[in-house]
N, C-alpha and C positions, 0 to 999 in steps of 0.2 A: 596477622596482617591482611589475610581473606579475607577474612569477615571484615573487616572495616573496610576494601575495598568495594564488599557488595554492598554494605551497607549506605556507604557514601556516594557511590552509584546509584544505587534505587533513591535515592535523597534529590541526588542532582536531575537524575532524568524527571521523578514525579514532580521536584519541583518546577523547572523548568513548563513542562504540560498543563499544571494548574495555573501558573502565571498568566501564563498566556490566554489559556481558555477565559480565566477570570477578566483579566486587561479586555479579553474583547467586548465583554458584560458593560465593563466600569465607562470605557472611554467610549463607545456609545447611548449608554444614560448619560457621560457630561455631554455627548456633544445634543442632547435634548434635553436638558438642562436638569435633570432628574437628581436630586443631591443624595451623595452617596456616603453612607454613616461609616462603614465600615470594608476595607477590602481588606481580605484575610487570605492568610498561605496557611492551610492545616486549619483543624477543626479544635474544636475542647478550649481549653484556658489559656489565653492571650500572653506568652512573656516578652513578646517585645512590641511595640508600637513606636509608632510618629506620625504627628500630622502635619496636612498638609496645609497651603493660606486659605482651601474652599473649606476647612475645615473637615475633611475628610481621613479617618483611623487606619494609616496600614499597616496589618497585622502579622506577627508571624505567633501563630497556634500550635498547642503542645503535638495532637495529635497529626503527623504530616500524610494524612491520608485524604488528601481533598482540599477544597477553599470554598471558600463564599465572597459576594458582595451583596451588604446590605443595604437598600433603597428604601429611603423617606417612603412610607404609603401611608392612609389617610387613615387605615385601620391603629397604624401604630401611635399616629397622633393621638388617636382616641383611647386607647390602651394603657398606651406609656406616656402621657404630656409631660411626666418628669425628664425622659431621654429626649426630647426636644428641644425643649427650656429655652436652649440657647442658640437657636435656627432664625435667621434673619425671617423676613417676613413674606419674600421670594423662592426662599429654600419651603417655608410650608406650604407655598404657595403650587409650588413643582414638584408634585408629588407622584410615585409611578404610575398610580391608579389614576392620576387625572390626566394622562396620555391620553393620546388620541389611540385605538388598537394597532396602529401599522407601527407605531412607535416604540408600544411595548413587546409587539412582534419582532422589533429591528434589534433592542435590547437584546431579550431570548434568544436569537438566533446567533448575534454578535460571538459569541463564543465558542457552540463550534465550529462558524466559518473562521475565527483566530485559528483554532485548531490545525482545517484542511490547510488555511495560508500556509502557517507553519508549515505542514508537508509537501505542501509543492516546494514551498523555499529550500526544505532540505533536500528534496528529490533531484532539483535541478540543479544545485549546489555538487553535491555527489556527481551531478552526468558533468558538467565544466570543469571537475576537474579535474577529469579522466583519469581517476586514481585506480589504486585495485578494485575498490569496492562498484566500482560506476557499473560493472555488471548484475549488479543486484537490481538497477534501476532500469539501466540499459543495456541489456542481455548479445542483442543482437546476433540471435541464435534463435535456428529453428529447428521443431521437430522434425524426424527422420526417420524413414522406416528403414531399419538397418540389417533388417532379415528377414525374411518371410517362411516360419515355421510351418505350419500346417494349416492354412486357411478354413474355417469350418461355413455350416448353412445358415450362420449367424446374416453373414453378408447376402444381403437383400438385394444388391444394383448389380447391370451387367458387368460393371468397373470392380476389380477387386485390388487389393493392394499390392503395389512392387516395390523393389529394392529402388531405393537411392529417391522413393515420392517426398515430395514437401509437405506436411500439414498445414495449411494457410488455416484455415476456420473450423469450429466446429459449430455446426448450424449458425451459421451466419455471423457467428463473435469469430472475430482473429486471433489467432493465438501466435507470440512471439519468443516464446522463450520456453522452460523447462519450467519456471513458477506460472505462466500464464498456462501453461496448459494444465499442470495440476489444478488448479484454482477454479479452472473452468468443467473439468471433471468431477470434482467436488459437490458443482452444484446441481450435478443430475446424483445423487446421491438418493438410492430411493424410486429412483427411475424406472418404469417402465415403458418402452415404446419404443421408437426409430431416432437414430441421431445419425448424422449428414456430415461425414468430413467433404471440405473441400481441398484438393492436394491436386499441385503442379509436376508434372512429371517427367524429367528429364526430357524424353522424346518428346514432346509436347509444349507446344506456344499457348494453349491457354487450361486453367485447370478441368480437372476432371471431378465428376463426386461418388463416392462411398459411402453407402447407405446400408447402416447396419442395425440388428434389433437388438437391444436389451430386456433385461427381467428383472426388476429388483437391484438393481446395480449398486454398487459399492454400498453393500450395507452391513460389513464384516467391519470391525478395530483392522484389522489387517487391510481391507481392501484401501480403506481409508488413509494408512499412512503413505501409502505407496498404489495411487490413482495410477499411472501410468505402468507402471510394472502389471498391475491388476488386468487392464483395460488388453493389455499384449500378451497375454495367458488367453484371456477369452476370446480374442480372435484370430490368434497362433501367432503374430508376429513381433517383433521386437522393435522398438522405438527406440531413438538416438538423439543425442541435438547437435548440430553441427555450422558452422560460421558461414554467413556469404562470401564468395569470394573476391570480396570490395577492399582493394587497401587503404588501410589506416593511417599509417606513418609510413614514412623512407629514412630510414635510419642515416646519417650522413655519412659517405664514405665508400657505402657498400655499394654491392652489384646490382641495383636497383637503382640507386642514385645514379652512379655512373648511366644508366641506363634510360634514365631523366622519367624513371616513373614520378606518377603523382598523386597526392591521396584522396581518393575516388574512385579512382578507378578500379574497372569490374574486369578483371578478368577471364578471357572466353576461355581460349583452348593455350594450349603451352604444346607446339608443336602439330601433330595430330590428334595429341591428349584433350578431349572437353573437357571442363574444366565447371564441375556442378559446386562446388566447396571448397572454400578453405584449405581444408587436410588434403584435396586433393593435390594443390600445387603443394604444401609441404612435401607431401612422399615422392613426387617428380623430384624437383629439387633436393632431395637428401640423397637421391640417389644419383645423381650428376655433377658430383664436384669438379671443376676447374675445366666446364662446358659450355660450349655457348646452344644455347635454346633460344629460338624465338615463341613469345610473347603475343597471341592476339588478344587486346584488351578493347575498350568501351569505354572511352571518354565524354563526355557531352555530349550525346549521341552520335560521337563520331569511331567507327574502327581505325585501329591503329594497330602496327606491328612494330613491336620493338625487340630486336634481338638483342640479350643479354648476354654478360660472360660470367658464371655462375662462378662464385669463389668456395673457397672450399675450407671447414676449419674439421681438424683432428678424420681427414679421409669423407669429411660428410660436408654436400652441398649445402650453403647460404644465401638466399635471397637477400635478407636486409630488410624487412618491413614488416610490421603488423596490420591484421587483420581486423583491428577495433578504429571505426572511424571517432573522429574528433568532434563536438557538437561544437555549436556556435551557441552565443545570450540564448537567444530566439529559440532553435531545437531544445536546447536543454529546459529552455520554462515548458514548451509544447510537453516536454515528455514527462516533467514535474508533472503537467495537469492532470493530463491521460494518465498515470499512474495514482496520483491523488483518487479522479473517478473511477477507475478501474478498482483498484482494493477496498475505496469506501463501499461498491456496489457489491460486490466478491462478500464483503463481510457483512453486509445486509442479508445477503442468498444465505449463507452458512447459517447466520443467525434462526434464520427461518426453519432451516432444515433441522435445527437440533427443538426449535419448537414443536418442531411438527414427528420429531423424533426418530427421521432417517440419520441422524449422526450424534454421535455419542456425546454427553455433554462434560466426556473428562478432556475435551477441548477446551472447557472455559478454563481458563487461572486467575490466581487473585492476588493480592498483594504477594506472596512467599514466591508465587510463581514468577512474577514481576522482577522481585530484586534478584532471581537466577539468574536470570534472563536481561538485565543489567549488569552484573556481575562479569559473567560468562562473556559478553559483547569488550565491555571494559579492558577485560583481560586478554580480548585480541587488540583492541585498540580502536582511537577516537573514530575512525568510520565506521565500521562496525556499531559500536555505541551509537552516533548520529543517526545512522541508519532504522534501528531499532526506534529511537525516539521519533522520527519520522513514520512509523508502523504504529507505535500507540497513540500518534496523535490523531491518527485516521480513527483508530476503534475509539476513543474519548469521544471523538467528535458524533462519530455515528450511534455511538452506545447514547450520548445526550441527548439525540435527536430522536429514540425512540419514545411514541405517547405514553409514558410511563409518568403519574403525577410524582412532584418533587423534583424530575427531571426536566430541561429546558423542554425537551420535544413534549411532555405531561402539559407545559404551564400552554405551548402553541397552541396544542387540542383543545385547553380550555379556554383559550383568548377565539380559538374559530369556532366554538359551540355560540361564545357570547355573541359573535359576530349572527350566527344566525338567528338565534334566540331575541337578540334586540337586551339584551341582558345579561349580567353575570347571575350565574348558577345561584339556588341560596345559600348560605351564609354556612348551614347545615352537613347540604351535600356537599361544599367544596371541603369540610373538613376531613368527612368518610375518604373521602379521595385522595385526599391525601394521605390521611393515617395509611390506606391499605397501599399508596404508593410506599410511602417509607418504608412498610414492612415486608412488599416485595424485594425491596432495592436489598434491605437488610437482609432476607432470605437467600437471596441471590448470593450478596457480599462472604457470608457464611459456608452456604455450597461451594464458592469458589476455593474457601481456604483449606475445607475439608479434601476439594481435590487435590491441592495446593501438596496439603502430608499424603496424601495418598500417593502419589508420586516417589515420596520417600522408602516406601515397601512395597 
């Protein structure tokens, strides 16, 4: 029963990806009238088809590792005249090659901007509707320095790190959560030089910077799986991630409602307690059941004091609300986007680093790795799974986009050579380029699987 659920998983998610990536090809060749012979789910021998009134073949192929759409071009007119035979005189007329180049540009690209769509749709999906999973998207949690072991002469600035600092940045990117800051250490992989947190510090209204030197940085399997663990070895301290103290909800009924809190609101001090996080008001409140405390909080930029009367369940204080705000349409597309660009850029860097060979390339997986990893999502359940599909539609998209011929980003590079050139390539060259594109892609596709069982021992 396993195996048919990964199986059926890895089916459902790669087809869903290919669909989509393909539809964006297809329905921008119709909407420039480009007639399209064939659109296929899966590769090899065709067992099911139907057409459509433009006379167009949708396919489903044996092997389900990919798709195509295939477009009338004026090569194949001349090739094949038998597969055309029966093309009105419009359809030969509209052929991809006799595009204008921004058109056949618009095509090639069409797909993996399907792609990205798709992931913001999932990403801001996930944040509306503030399920369990919405913190994968929207964390809303920062890093923390949660202890200061033995600081070394690593640190370069007058500023050295303390207890209870915020990480806002590292060299000038933001970091929000416990995957953006892995993702972002990742890409000094290989590193040598100076790197700049910026971090807000309790005592302090505006941040401060730490400026520390690296050597070669994460370039161990080990440093790698675990950036941040790594990153807090070498400059003695320990990093945390812990919640603003912004409430979320007011649970109806409780001591907080009674108390006419509202969700937004920032919480300062609880008493003479400041109040820097989250957990801080938890551990006040768990220790004051059936208390009244007053509340200085931060509404619309206005202070307010609200005294509450803290209820109490099994000896241990209750507030009544969480600490995850609620997004709106609007926030939730904003954070789909920024996430969309954020991990396509994230997985651009990475890509790079494993080219250039600061990071191992038993990071790539291939298909085997894929239907685990399907599987394994499945088997917690449908967000999870969503979520996952919303991550390989980023890597489709951006994997496509690399100049590799056979690839969409391969076919852009040679539509912007012709642009300069005043001409397509000859007849010749574009073959070579292609053969040794397919037989990269192939080389690639292979390594991957090989990592795929090597995982297994």
């Amino acid at each position: 029963m396993t195996t048919i659920l990964y199986i059926a998983s890895f089916l459902a998610l790669l087809g869903v990806l290919v669909t989509i990536h393909e539809f964006g090809h297809f329905i921008v060749a119709r909407m420039c009238r480009v007639h399209v012979q064939r659109f296929s789910i899966g590769m090899g021998p065709v067992f099911y088809k139907k057409y459509d009134k433009y006379g167009t073949e949708f396919a489903l192929s044996a092997v389900p590792l990919g798709g195509y759409v295939s477009m009338i071009t004026n090569k194949l007119i001349e090739l094949e005249p038998e597969s055309v035979k029966d093309l009105t005189e419009d359809q030969l007329k509209n052929t991809f090659d006799s595009k204008p180049k921004w058109q056949r540009a618009s095509i090639m690209f069409a797909g993996p901007l399907a792609n990205f769509l798709l992931s913001i749709c999932i990403f801001a999906g996930i944040v509306i509707s503030n399920g369990p999973i919405a913190t994968l998207v929207d964390p809303q949690e920062v890093p923390v320095i949660s202890s200061v072991v033995n600081q070394d002469s690593n640190i370069r600035s007058e500023s050295v790190f303390k207890l209870n600092d915020k990480i806002l940045s590292i060299n000038n990117t933001p970091v929000r959560s416990q995957k953006d800051f892995s993702l972002e250490l990742l890409t000094y992989a290989g590193y040598s030089g100076d790197i700049n947190f910026s971090v807000l510090r309790t005592d302090k209204d505006n941040p401060v910077n730490v400026l520390f030197s690296v050597d070669n940085f994460l370039t161990t399997k080990e440093s790698q799986k675990n950036p941040v663990g790594h990153l807090g070895k070498y400059l003695g301290i320990d990093i945390g991630f812990k919640n603003n103290p912004i409430i979320g909800a007011v649970r109806e009924g409780s001591a907080a409602d009674k108390a006419e809190f509202q969700p937004g609101d920032i919480v300062l001090q609880i008493g003479s307690e400041n109040i820097n996080f989250a957990e801080d008001i938890s551990s006040i409140v768990k220790q004051n059941p059936n208390t009244n405390l007053e509340f200085k909080i931060e509404r619309n930029n206005e202070i307010l004091y609200l005294p509450v009367n803290i209820s109490s369940k099994d000896s241990i204080g209750v507030l009544g609300v969480s600490f995850r705000e609620s997004r709106n349409f609007i926030q939730s597309l904003s954070i789909g986007i920024y996430e969309t660009y954020n991990l396509s850029l994230k997985t651009l860097q990475l890509i790079g680093k494993m080219i250039t060979g600061n990071m191992g390339t038993e990071n790539l997986s291939g298909p085997i790795g894929i239907a685990q990893m399907a599987g394994n999502t499945a088997q917690a359940g449908i967000g999870p799974f969503i979520y996952l599909m919303g991550l390989l539609s980023i890597s489709l998209a951006v994997l496509n986009l690399l100049p590799i011929p056979v690839l969409d980003g391969g076919q852009l590079t040679l539509l912007g050579i012709e642009a300069i050139r005043g001409k397509p390539l000859p007849e010749r060259a574009e073959n070579i380029i292609y053969t040794g594109g397919a037989v990269l892609v192939g080389m690639l596709m292979i390594f991957a699987i090989f990592n795929d069982i090597a995982r297994f021992f």
